[in-house]
C-alpha positions as CSV (number, residue, x, y, z in Angstrom):
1,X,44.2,-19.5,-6.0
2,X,41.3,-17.1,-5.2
3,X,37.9,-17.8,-4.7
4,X,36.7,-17.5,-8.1
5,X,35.0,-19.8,-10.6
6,X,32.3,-20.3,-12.7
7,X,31.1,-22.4,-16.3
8,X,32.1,-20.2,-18.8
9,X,35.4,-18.6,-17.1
10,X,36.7,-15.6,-16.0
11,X,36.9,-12.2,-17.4
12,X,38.9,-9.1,-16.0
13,X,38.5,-5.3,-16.6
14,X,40.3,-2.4,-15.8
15,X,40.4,1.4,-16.6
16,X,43.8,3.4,-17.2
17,X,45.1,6.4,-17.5
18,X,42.7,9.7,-17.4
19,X,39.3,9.2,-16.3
20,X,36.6,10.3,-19.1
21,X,33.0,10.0,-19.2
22,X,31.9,6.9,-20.7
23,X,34.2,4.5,-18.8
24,X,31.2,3.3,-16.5
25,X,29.2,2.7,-19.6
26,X,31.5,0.8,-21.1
27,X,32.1,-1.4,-18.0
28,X,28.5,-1.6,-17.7
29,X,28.3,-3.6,-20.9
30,X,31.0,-5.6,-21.0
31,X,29.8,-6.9,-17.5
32,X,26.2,-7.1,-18.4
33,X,27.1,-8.9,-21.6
34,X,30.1,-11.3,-20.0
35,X,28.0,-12.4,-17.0
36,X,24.6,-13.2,-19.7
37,X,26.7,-15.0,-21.1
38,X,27.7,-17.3,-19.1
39,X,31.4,-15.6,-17.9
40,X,32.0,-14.3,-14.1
41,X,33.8,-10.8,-14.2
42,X,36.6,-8.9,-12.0
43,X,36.7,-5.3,-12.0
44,X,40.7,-4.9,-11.3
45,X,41.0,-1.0,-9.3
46,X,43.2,1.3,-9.9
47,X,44.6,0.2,-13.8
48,X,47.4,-1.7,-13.6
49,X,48.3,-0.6,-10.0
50,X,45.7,-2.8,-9.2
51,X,47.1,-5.9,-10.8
52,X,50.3,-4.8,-9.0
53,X,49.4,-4.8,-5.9
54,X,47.7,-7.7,-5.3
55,X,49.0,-9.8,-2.5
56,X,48.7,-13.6,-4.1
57,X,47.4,-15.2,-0.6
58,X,43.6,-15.8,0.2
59,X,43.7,-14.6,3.6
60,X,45.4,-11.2,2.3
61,X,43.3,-8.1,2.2
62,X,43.2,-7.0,-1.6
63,X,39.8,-5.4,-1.4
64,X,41.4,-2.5,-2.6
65,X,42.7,-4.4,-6.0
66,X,39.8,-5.7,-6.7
67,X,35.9,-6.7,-7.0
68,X,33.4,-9.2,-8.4
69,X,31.0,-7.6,-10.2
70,X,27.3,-7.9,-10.7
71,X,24.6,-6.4,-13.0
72,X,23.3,-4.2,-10.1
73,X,27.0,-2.6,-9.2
74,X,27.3,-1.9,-13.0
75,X,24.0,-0.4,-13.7
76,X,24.2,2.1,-10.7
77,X,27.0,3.4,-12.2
78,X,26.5,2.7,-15.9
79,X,25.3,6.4,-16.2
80,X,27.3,8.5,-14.6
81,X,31.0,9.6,-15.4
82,X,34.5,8.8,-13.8
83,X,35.3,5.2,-13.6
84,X,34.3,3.6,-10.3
85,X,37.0,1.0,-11.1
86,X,39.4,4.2,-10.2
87,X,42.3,4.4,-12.3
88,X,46.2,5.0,-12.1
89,X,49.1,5.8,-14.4
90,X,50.6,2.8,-13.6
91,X,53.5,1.1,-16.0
92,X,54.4,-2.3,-14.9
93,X,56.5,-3.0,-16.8
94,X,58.7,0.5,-15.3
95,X,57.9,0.4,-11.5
96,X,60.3,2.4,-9.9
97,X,62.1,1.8,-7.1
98,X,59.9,3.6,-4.6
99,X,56.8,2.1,-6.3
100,X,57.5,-1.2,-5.9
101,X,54.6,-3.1,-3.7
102,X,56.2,-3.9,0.1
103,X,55.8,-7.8,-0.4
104,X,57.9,-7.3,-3.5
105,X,60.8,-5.3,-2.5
106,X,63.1,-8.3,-1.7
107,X,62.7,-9.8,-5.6
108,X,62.3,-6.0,-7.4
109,X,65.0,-3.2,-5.9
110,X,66.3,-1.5,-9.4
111,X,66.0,1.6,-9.9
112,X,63.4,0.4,-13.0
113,X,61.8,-3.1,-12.4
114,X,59.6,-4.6,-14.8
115,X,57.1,-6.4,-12.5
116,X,55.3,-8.4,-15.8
117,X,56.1,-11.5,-13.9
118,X,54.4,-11.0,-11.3
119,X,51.2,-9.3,-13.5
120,X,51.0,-12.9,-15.3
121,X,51.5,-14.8,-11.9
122,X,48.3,-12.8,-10.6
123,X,46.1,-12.9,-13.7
124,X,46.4,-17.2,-13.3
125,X,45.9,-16.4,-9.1
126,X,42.5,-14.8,-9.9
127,X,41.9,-17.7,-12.4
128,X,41.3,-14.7,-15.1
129,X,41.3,-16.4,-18.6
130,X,40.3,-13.0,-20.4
131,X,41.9,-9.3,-20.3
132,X,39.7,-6.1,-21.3
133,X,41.9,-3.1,-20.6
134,X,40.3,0.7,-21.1
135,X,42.5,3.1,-21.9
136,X,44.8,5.4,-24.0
137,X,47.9,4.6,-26.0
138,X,50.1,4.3,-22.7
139,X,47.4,2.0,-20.8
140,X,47.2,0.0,-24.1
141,X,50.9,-0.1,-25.1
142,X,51.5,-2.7,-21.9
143,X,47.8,-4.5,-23.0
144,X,50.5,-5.2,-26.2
145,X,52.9,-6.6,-23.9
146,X,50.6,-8.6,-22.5
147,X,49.0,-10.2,-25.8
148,X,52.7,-11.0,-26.8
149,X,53.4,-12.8,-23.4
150,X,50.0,-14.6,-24.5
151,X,47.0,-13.2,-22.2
152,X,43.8,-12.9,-23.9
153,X,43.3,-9.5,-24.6
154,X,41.2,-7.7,-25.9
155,X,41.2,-3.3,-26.1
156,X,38.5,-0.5,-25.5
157,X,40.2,2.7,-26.9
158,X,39.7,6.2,-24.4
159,X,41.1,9.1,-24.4
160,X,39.7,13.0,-24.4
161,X,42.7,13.8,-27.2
162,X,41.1,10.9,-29.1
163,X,44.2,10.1,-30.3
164,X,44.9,6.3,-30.5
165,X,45.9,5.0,-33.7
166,X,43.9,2.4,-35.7
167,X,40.6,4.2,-34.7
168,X,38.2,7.1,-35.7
169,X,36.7,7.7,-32.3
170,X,38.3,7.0,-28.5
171,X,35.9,7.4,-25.4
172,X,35.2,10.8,-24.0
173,X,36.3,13.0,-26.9
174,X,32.8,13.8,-27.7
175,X,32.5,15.0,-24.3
176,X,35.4,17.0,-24.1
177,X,34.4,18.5,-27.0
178,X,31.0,19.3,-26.4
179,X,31.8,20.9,-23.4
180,X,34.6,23.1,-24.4
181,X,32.4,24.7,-26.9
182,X,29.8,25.1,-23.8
183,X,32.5,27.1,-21.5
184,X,33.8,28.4,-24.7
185,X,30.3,29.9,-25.7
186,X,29.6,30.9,-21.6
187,X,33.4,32.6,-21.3
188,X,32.8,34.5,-24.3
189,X,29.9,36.7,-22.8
190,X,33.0,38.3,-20.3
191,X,35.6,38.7,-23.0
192,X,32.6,40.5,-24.9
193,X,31.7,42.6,-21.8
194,X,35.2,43.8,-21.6
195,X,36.5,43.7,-25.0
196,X,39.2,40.8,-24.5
197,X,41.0,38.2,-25.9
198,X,39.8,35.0,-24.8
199,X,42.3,32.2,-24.7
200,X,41.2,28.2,-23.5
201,X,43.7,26.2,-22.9
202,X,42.5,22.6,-23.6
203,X,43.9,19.5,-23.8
204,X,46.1,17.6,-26.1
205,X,49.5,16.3,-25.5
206,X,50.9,15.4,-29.3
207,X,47.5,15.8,-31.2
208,X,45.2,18.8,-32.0
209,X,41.8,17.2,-32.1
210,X,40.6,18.8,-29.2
211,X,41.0,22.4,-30.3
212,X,40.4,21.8,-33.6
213,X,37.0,20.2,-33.6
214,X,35.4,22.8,-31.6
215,X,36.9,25.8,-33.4
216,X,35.5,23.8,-36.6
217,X,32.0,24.3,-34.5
218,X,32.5,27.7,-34.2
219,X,33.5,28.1,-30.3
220,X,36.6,29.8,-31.4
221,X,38.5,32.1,-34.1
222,X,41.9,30.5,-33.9
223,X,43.3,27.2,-32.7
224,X,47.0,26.7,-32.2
225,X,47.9,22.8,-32.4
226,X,50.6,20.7,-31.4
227,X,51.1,19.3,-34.8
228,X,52.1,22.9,-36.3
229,X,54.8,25.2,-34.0
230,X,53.1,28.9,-34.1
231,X,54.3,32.2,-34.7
232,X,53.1,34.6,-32.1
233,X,53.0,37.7,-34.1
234,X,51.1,35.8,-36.8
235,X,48.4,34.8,-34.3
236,X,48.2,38.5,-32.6
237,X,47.6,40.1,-35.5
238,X,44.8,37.4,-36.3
239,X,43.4,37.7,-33.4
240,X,43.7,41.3,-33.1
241,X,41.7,41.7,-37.3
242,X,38.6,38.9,-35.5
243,X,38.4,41.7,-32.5
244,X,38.1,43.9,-34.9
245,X,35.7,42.1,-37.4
246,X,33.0,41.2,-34.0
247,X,30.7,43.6,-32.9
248,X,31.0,42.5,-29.5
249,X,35.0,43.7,-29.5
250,X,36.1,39.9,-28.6
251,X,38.3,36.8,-30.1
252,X,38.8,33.5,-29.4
253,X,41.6,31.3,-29.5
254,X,41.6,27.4,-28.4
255,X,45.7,26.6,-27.4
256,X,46.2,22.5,-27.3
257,X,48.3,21.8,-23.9
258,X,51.4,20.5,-26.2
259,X,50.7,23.4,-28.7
260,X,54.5,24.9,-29.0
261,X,56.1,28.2,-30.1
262,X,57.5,28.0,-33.5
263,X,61.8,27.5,-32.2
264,X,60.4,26.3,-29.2
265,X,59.5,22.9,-27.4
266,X,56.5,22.0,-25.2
267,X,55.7,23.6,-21.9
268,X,56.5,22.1,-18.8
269,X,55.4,22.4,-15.3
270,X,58.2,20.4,-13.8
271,X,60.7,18.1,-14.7
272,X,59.0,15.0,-12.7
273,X,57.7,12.2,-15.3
274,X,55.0,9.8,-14.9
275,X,55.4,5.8,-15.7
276,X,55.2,6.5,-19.1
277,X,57.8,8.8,-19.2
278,X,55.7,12.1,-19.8
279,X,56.6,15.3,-18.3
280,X,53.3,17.1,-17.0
281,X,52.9,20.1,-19.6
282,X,51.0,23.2,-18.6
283,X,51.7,27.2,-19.2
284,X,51.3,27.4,-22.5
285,X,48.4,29.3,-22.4
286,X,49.7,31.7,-19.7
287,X,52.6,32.2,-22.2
288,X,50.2,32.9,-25.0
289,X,48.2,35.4,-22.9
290,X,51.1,37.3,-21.7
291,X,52.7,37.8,-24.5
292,X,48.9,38.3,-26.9
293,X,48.9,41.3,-24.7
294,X,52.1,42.6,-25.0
295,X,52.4,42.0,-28.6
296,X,49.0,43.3,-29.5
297,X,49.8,47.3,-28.9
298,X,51.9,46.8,-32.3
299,X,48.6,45.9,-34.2
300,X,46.3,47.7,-32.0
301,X,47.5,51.8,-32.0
302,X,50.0,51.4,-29.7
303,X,47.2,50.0,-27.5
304,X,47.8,46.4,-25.5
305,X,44.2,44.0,-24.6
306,X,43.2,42.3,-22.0
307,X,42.9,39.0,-21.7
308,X,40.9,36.7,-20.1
309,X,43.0,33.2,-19.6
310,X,41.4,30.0,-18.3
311,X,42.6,26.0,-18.4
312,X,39.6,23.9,-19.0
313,X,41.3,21.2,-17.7
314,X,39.3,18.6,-16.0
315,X,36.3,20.9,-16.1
316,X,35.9,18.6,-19.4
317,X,36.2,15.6,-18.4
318,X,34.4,15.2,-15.1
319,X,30.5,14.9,-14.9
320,X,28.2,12.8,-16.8
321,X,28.5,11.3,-20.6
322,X,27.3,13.1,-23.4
323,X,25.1,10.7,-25.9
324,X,27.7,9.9,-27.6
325,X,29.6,8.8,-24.9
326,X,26.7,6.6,-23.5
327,X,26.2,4.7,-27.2
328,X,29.7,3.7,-28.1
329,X,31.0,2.4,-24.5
330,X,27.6,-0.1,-25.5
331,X,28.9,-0.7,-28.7
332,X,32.5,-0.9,-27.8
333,X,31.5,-3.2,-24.5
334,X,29.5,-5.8,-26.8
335,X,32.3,-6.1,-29.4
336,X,34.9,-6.6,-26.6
337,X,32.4,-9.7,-25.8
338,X,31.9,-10.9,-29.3
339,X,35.3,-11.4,-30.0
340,X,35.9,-13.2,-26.7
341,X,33.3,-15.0,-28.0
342,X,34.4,-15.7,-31.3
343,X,37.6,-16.6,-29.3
344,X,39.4,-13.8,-31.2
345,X,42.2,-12.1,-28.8
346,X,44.8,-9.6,-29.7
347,X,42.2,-6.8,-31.1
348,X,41.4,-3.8,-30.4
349,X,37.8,-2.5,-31.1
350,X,37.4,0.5,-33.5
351,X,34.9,2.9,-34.9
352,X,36.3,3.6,-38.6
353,X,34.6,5.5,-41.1
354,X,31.1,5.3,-39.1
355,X,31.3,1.1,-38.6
356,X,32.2,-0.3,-35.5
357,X,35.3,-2.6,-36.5
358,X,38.4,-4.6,-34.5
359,X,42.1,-4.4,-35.6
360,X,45.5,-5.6,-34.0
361,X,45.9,-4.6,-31.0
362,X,50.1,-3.7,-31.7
363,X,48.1,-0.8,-33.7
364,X,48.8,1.4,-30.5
365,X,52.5,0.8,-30.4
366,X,53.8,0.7,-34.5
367,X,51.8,4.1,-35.5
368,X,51.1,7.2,-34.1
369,X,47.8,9.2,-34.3
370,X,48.0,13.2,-35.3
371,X,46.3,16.1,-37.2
372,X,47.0,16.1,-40.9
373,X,48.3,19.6,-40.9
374,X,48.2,19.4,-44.7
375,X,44.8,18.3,-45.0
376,X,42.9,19.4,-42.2
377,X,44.8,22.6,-40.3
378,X,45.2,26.2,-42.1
379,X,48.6,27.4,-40.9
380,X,48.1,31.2,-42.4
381,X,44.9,31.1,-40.5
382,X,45.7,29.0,-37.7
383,X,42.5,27.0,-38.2
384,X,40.9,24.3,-39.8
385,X,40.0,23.9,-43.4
386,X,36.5,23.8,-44.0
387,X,36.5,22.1,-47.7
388,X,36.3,18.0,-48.6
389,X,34.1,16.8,-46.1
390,X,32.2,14.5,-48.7
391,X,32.7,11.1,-46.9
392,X,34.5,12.1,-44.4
393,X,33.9,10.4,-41.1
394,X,31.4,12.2,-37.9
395,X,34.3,14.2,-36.8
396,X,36.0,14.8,-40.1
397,X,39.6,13.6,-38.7
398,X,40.1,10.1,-39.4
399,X,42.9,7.4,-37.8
400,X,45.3,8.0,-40.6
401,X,48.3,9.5,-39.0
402,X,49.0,13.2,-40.1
């Protein structure tokens, strides 16, 4: 057993997947909260990974898997971005091969091991009675597995694409969006200079939220969306009538990462796959650039523009937390606790038509989250609507899948 105890028990948390701002905030008050309470708290590092790697003897070394923590680790960090708890892209439940820890070769050596075992045996080693995983749909889908092997979980949803089902708003989207439409609104002074297309590629795997809600605040002309496969002559000669329309000679268009050609599939750039089984996509918007140029002499008098093509990329989601993404980390962190509490496991907590809510945690894994083209993307304009907003929620999208 390790060194751990205390009156109330034992609480673990971890952060998955991408880092966002607004993870540190959100383990700031779930460890603020637990350890008021009366509960000791373990900050597992590295996700999963952590969990993983954890060598189950008390003279081991597994400062690098994990850490106590107190009020004054958490509140030096509460305000900044990135997740000091680092993170990883872990799957245990698909540890490959060359993946597997060295004290666990002898037991795991398929090509695909599913370590949960192991994950369980370590969770009773650190004497941890409660689970509070932050993360996306991937870093989530294996807090499901979990709860259904019976650990006490409870969910904090995060993810820049904001696109876990069962809720209205994931940690960091605000920030990613409030600072695309800052570069947006800072790139757009060159493309104005020089009479260019602008094109920001931002991201978004399998959902559109991320190009959509700043092109819906005016940052750009045109957005093109995974949700919706894209003609490229239908969004030249948009773009090429907005150049037209601006004073300044300049358009703007906001291409999702997972965005796709209409006969095509998404953009690659390789064929390795992480534990979750995604391909890393990138080039799409070096696609779209090349060939806005190259297409635009037919609407332009024979004439091709320039373009100025940048990747966002983590440039949104390192730094600080917007406010946003200081207040609902708090909010999410407290109702993590209450349902602990209210010994209520299984949930994952949710902002849902402006209240702060909890729902099944299997949410992540029976739905899927998207843009309603029909309702909420204009695919002759390759933009939002802007009509029905009356009681819609902050960012208009809700968690309805499209």
């Amino acid at each position: 057993m390790a060194a751990v105890s205390t009156k109330r028990g034992v609480l673990g948390i971890l952060t998955g997947g991408g880092d966002v701002p607004g993870l540190n905030p959100a383990i700031r008050a779930v460890t603020i909260r637990a350890i008021r309470e009366g509960y000791q708290v373990i900050g597992l590092r590295r996700g999963w990974g952590g969990l993983v790697d954890i060598i189950r003897d008390k003279d081991a070394d597994n400062t690098n898997n994990f850490q106590l923590l107190s009020e004054d680790v958490v509140n030096r960090a509460g305000r900044t971005g990135g997740t000091f708890l680092h993170t990883s892209r872990t799957n245990p439940s698909k540890v490959g091969k060359a993946s597997v820890p060295d004290h666990l070769k002898d037991a795991f050596h398929a090509e695909k091991n599913d370590l949960t075992p192991e994950v369980l045996k370590t969770l009773d080693w650190l004497g941890i009675d409660y689970l509070i995983p932050i993360g996306g749909d991937d870093t989530l889908s294996y807090g499901v597995r979990l709860d259904q092997e019976g650990v006490k979980v409870v969910a904090i949803p995060k993810t820049m694409d904001n696109d876990v089902p069962g809720t209205d708003y994931c940690i960091g989207f605000s920030t990613c969006v409030t600072r695309t439409i800052q570069m947006a609104n800072s790139l757009r002074t060159s493309a104005g200079s020089h009479e260019r297309f602008l094109v920001l590629e931002v991201f978004g795997r399998y959902a559109g939220y991320t190009a959509m809600l700043p092109t819906m605040a005016g940052a750009a002309n045109r957005c093109v969306i995974p949700e919706h496969k894209f003609n490229m002559e239908q969004l030249t000669e948009l773009m090429v009538q907005d150049r037209n329309k601006n004073p300044s000679r300049y358009s703007v268009v906001l291409v999702s990462e997972g965005a796709m050609f209409e006969g095509g599939e998404m953009i690659f750039s390789g064929e390795t796959t992480d534990a979750y089984g995604h391909k890393k996509l990138g080039g799409i918007g070096d696609l779209v650039s090349e060939q806005l140029k190259e297409i635009s002499k037919k609407f332009n008098n024979g004439k091709s523009i320039d373009i100025i093509n940048q990747k966002l990329g983590y440039l949104v989601r390192g730094g600080d937390p917007d406010a946003i993404d200081s207040i609902v980390p708090m909010a999410y962190g407290n109702l993590a606790l209450d349902l602990i509490l209210g010994h209520i496991y299984g949930r994952l907590v949710v902002l849902r038509n402006g209240r702060y809510d909890n729902t099944p945690i299997d949410v992540v894994t029976a739905s899927k989250k998207t843009v309603n083209v029909r309702e909420h993307y204009n695919t002759q304009r390759l933009r939002p609507h802007y009509k029905s907003f009356e009681m819609k929620p902050l960012f208009i999208m809700t968690s309805e899948a499209g």
